[in-house]
C-alpha positions in Angstrom: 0.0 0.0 0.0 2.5 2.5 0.9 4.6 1.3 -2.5 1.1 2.5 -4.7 0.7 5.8 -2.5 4.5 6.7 -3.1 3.9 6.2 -6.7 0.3 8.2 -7.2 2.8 11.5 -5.3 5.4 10.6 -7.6 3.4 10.4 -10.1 1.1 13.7 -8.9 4.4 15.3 -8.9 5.8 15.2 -12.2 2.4 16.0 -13.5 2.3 19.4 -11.8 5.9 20.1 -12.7 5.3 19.5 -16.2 1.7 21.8 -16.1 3.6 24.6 -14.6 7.3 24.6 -15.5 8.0 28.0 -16.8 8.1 28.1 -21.1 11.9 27.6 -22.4 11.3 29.9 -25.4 14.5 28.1 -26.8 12.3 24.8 -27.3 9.1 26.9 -28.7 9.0 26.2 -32.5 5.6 27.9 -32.9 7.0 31.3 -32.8 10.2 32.9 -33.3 12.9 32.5 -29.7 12.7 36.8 -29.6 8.6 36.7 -29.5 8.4 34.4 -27.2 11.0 36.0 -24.7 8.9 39.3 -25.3 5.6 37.7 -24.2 7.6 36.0 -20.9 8.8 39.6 -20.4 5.4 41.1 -20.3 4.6 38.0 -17.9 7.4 38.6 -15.3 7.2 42.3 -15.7 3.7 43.1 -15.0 3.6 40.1 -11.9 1.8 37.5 -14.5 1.3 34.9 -11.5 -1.5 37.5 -10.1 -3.1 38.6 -13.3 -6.8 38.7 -12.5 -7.1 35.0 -14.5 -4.4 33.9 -13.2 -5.7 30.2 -11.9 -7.6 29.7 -15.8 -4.5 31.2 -17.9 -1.7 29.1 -19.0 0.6 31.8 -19.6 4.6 31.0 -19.1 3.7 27.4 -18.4 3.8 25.7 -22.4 5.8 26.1 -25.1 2.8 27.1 -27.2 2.5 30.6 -26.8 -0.2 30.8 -29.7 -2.6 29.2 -27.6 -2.1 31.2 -24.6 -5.0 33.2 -23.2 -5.4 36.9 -25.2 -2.6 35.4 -27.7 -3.6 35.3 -31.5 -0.7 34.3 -34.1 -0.9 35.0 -37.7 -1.7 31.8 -38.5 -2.3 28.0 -37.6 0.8 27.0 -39.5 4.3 27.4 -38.0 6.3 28.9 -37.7 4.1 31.9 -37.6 4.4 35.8 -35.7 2.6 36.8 -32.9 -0.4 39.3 -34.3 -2.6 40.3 -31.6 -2.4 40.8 -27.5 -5.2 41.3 -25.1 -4.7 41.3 -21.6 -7.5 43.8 -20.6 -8.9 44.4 -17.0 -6.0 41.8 -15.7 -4.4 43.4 -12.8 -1.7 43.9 -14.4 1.0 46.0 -12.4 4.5 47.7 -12.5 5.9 48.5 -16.3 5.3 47.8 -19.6 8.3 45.7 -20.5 10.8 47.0 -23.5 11.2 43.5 -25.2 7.7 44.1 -26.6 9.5 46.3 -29.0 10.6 43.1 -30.7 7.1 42.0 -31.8 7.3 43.4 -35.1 4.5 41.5 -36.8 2.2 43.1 -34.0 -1.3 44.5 -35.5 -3.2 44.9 -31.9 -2.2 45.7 -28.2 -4.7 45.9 -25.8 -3.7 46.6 -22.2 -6.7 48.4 -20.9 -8.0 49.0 -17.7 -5.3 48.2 -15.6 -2.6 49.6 -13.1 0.2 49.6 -15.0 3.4 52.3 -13.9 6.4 53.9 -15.5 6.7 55.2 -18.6 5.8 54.1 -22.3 8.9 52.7 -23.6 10.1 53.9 -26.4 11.0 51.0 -28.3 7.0 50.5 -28.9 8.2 52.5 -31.5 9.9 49.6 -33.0 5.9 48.0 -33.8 5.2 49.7 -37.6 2.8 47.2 -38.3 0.7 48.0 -35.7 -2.7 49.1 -36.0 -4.5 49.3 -32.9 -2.6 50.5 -29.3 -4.4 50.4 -26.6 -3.3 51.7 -23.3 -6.4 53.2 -21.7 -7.0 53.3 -17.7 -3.5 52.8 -16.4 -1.6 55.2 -14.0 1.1 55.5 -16.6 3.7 58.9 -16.1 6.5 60.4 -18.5 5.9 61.8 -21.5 4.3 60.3 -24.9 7.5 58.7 -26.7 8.0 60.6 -29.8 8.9 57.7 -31.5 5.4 56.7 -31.8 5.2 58.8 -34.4 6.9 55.9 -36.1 3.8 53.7 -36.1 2.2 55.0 -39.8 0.0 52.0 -40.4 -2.0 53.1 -36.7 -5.9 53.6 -37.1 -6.6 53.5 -33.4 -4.5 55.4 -30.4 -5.5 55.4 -27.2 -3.2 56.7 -24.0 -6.4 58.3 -21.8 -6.7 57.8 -18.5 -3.5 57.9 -17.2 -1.2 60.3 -15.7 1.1 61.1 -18.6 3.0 64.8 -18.7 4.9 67.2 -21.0 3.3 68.4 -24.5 1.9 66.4 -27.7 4.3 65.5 -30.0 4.3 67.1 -33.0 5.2 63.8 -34.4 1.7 62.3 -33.9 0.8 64.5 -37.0 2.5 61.4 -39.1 0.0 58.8 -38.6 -2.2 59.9 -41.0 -4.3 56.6 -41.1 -5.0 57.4 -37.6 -8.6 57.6 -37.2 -8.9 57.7 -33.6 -7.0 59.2 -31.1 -7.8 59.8 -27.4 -5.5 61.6 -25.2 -7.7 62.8 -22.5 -8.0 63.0 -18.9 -3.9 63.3 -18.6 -2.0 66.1 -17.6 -0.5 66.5 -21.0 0.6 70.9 -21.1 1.6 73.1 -23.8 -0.5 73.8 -27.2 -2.3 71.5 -29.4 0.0 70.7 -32.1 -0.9 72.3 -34.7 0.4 68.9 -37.3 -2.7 67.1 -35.7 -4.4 69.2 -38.8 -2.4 66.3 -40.6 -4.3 63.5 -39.9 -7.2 64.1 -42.4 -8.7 60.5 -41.8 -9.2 61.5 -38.1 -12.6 60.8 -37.4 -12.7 61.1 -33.3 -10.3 63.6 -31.5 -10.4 63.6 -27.8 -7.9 65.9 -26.0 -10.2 67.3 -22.9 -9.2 67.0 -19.2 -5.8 68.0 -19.4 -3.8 71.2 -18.8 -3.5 72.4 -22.5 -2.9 75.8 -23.2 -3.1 78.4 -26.1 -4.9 78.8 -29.0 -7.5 75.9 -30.9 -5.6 75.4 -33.8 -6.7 76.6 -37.7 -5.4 73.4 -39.0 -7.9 71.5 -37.0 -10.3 72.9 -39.9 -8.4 70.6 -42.4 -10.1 67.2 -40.7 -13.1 66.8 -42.6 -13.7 63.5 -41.2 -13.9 64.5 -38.2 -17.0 63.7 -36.3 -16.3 64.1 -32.4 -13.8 66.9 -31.5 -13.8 66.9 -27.2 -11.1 69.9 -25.9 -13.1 70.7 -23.2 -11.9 71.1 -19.3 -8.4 72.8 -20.9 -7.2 76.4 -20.5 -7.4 77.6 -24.0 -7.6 80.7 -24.6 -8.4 82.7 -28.3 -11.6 82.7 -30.5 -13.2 79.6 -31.9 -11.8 79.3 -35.4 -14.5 79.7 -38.1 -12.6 77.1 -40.0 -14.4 74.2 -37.3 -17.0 74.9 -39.8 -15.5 73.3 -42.8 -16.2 70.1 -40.7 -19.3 68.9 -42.5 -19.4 65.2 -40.9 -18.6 67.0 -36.9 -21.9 65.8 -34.4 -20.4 66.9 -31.2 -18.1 69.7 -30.6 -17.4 69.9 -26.5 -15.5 73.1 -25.9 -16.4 74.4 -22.5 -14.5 75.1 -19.8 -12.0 76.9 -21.0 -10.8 80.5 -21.8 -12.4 80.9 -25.2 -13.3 84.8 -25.8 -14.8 86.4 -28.9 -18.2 85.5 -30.6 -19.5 82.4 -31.8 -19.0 81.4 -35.3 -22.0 81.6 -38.1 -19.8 79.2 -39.7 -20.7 76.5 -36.7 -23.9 74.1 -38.1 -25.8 70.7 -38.2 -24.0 69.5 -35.0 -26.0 67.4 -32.9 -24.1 68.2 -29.7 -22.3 71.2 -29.2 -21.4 72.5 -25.7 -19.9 75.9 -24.9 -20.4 77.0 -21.5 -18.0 78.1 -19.5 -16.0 80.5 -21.4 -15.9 84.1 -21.9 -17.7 83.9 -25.4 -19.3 87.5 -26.0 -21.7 89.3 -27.9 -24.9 88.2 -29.8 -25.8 84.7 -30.5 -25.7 84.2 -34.1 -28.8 84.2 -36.4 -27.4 80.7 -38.0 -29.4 79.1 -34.4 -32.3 77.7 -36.0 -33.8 74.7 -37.1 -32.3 75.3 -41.2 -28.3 74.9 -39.9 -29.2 73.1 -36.6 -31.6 70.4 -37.5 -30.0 67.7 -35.5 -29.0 69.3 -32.5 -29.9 67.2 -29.5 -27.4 69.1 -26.5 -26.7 72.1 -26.0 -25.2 74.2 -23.3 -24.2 78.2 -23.8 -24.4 79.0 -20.0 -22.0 81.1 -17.7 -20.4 83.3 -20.8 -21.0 87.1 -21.8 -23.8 86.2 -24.2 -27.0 88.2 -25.2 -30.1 87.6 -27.7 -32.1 90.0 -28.7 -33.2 88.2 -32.3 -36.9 86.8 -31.2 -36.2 83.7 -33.6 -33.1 82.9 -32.1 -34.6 82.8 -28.8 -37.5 80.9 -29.7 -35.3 78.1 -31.1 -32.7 78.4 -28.0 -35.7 77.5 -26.0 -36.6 74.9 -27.9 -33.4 73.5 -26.3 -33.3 72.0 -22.0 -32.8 74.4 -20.3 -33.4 77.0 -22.5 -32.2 80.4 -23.2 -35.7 82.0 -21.4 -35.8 80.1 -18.3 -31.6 78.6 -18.2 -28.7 80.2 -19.6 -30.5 83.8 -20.0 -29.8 84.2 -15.9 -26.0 82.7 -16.4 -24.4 85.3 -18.3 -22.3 88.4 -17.4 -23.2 91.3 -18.4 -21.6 92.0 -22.0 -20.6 95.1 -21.1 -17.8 93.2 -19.1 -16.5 91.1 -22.2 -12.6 90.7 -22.1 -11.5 92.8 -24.7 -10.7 91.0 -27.7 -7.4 91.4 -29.5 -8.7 93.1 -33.0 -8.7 90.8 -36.2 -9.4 92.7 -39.3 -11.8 91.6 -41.7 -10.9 90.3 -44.9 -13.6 90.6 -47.6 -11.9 88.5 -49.9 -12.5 85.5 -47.6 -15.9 86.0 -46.0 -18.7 84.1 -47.3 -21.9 85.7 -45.8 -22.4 88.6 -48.3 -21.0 89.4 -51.3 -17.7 91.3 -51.1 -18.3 94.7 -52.5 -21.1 94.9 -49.6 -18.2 93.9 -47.1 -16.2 96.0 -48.3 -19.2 98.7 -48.2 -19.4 97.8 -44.5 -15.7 98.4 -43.8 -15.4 101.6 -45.9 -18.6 102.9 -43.4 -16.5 101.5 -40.2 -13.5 103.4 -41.1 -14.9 107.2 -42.0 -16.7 107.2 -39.2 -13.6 106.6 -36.6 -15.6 102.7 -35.7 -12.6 102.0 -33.4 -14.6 105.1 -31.0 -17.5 104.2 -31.7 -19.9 104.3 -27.9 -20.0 100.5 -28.1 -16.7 99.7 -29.7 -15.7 97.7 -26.5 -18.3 95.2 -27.4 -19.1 95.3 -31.1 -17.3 93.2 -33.4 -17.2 95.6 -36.5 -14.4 94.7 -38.6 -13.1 92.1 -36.3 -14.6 89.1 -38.0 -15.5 87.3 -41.0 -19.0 87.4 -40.6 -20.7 90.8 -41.2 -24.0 89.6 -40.7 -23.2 89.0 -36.7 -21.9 92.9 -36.6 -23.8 94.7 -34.1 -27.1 96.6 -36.0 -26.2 94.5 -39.1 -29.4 93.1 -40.5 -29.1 90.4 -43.4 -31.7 89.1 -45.6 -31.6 85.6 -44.6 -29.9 83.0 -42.4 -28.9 80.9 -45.7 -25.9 82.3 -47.1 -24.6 84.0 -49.1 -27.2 86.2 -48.5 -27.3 90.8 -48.5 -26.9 93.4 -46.2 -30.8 94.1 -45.4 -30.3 96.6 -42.3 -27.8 99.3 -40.7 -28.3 100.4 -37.6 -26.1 102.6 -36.1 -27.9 104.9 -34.0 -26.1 107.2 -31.5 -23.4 105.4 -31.7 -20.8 108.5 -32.3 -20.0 108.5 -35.8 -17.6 110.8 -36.7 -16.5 112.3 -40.1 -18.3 111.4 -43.5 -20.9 108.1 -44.8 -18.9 106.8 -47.8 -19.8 106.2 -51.4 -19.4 102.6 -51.1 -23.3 102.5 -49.2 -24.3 103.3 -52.7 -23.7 99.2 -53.4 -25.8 97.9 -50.8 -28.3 97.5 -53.1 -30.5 95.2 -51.1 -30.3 97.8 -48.2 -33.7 98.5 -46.6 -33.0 100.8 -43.7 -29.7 102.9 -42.9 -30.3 104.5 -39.2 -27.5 106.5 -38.3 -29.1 109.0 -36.4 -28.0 111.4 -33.6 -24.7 111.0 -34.6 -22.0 114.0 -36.0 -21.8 113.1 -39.6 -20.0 116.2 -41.6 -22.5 117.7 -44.8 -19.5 118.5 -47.0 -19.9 114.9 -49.3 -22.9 113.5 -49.4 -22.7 109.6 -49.9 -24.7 108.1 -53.2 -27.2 106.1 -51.1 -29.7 103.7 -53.1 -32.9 105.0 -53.2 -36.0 104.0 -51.4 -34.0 103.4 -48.5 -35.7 104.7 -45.4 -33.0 106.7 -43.7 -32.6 108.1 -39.5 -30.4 110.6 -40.8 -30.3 113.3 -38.2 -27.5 114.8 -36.0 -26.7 116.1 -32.5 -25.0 119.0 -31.5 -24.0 118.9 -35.3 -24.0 119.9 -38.9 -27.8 119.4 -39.7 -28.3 116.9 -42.3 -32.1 116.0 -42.6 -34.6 119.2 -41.2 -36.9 115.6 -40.6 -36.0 112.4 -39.1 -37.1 109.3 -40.3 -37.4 110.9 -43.8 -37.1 109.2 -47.3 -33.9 109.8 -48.5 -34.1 112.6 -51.7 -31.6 111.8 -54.3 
């Protein structure tokens, strides 16, 4: 009896042994020596024994690594390359080991949701076949490796979630297959590189939650694929560029809390989600809010800015919206008389869109002969600063479709000073020019369409109509 219990333990013995001896990549035939000893690498590195399936695994314990658990190979014939690795939600701990540099056949890393340390090492570099890097939910530090700039065959990038530092690398702008890339809640600094405008098969961009700084960049206009652009929770600072708009395929647009000043762009349309609040965005909501350029829009938050309304439609489609302009974001907004000033862009006519350019340039010519940089509300009105005349204080246009025409001037006791120019002769769609109780000088009289109902009368001034609100006689 004791001879056949010595032999079961004997027996028991070896059995265990040979289920759990550690692999000897030199005997592995399935894949190359170097793969292997990158795979036992990550095992030992990241404390494999405790890996959340640790008792079901058979990592490190055969010599066929293809059949390990999260292991795919290129193929059922060997030898063969190891193609994909998945070891999400696994408990994996301490650092990601540098011998996975030497899996150059890699297409897929997946090491989500874990608590991995250290840095990224740089020889992941090394993987340019890979398509898909996944390092999402870790407590990883150091900067992003510039050498993953190297990896030009990635679609999908993610490194959020983690505790990584120091700027984005202007390399990144050399994936341009990439068509995701998240890089959120970090506390990445600096600006947003403005070679991210390079990756024009980008179709999610997610940079929010993290300590960015500066200016949204133009080049971001160049990403036409774009559908979900997230840089909110940052400290940029600047307008919102009105080349966003070129984005044609964008649904959501998340740009609150930051430092954003200066209006909000006509150009901006058929988002379904689009959330400003938060800023220091100032002046008029645009006339482009409506059901025509917004007819998808689901979210929408404009509260704590330096807004105003004063168009009825616009209001009657903001409230359309939870909370509302009426009953929400109305009561959130500083007064606009308190806008940050606004460094002053000038107005290029050649570019603009909205109206055609000899009316632009009609606008301008009016700005600048009646000294508009002293006008009473220059601190506030955004005359001449942007590309989008019909958003000009007392600008009326025809329509909200564009290109549309100048409809409506009203500049009212707003200190005008010197002469109106001959170039309101070619708003030829004009309606109504009010420029009343201002100082405008007799000596030229501007060639103003007729039929155009005019407030033409001064204060304290040459006298230039015996009767307000007069038709104009030519």
């Amino acid at each position: 009896m004791r001879f056949i219990n010595l032999y079961q333990t004997i027996i028991l013995t070896l059995f265990c042994l040979n289920t759990y001896a550690a692999t000897d990549c030199s005997k592995v035939t399935e894949i190359p020596q170097i793969e292997c000893e990158a795979l036992v690498a990550l095992y030992n590195s990241t404390d494999g024994a405790n890996w959340t399936d640790s008792a079901t695994n058979n990592w490190n314990q055969t010599d066929k690594p293809c059949s390990w658990t999260g292991i795919t190979c290129v193929s059922t014939t060997f030898p063969t390359n190891v193609k994909e690795i998945s070891r999400v939600y696994q408990n994996l701990i301490r650092r990601i080991p540098t011998e996975l540099g030497n899996l150059t056949n890699l297409l897929y890393l997946n090491l989500d949701q874990n608590q991995l340390t250290g840095t990224i090492p740089t020889e992941i570099g090394n993987l340019t076949n890979l398509q898909k890097l996944y390092l999402y939910g870790n407590q990883l530090t150091g900067t992003i490796p510039t050498e993953i700039g190297n990896l030009i065959n990635l679609l999908y990038l993610d490194l959020s979630g983690s505790q990584l530092t120091g700027t984005i690398p202007a390399e990144l702008g050399n994936l341009t297959n990439l068509q995701y890339l998240n890089l959120d809640r970090n506390q990445l600094t600096g600006t947003i590189s403005i070679e991210l405008g390079n990756l024009t098969n980008l179709q999610y961009l997610y940079l929010s939650e993290n300590h960015l700084t500066g200016i949204i960049p133009t080049e971001l206009g160049n990403l036409t694929n774009l559908q979900s652009l997230w840089l909110n929770e940052n400290q940029l600072t600047g307008t919102i560029p009105i080349e966003l708009g070129n984005l044609t395929n964008l649904q959501d647009l998340y740009l609150s809390k930051n430092q954003l000043t200066g209006i909000i762009p006509i150009e901006l349309s058929n988002l379904q989600r689009l959330y400003l609040n938060n800023n220091q965005l100032c002046g008029e909501v645009p006339i482009s809010f409506n059901v025509t350029n917004f007819p998808i829009l689901e979210s929408l938050d404009l509260s704590n800015n330096y807004l105003s309304v004063s168009n009825t439609d616009v209001q009657t489609y903001l409230d359309t919206m939870s909370p509302g302009w009426t009953e929400g974001w109305a009561a959130t907004q500083t007064s606009t008389s308190s806008c940050p000033i606004i460094p002053t862009e000038i107005t290029n006519c050649t570019v603009q869109t909205e109206i055609p350019q000899i009316e632009c340039e009609a606008l301008v010519a009016l700005y600048s002969s009646t000294n508009g940089a002293n006008w009473t509300d220059s601190a506030t009105n955004n005359w001449n600063q942007t590309n989008m005349p019909c958003s000009w204080t007392g600008i009326t246009c025809a329509s909200t479709t564009f290109p549309t025409n100048v409809k409506k001037i009203d500049r009212d006791n707003q200190n005008l000073i010197g002469t109106l120019p001959t170039e309101l002769g070619n708003l030829t769609s004009l309606q109504t020019l009010a420029v009343g109780l201002n100082c405008e000088s007799q000596d030229k009289r501007p060639e103003i369409p007729k039929g155009i109902w005019l407030n033409f009368y001064a204060k304290r001034c040459v006298k230039i109509s015996s009767r307000p609100n007069a038709p104009a006689i030519m």
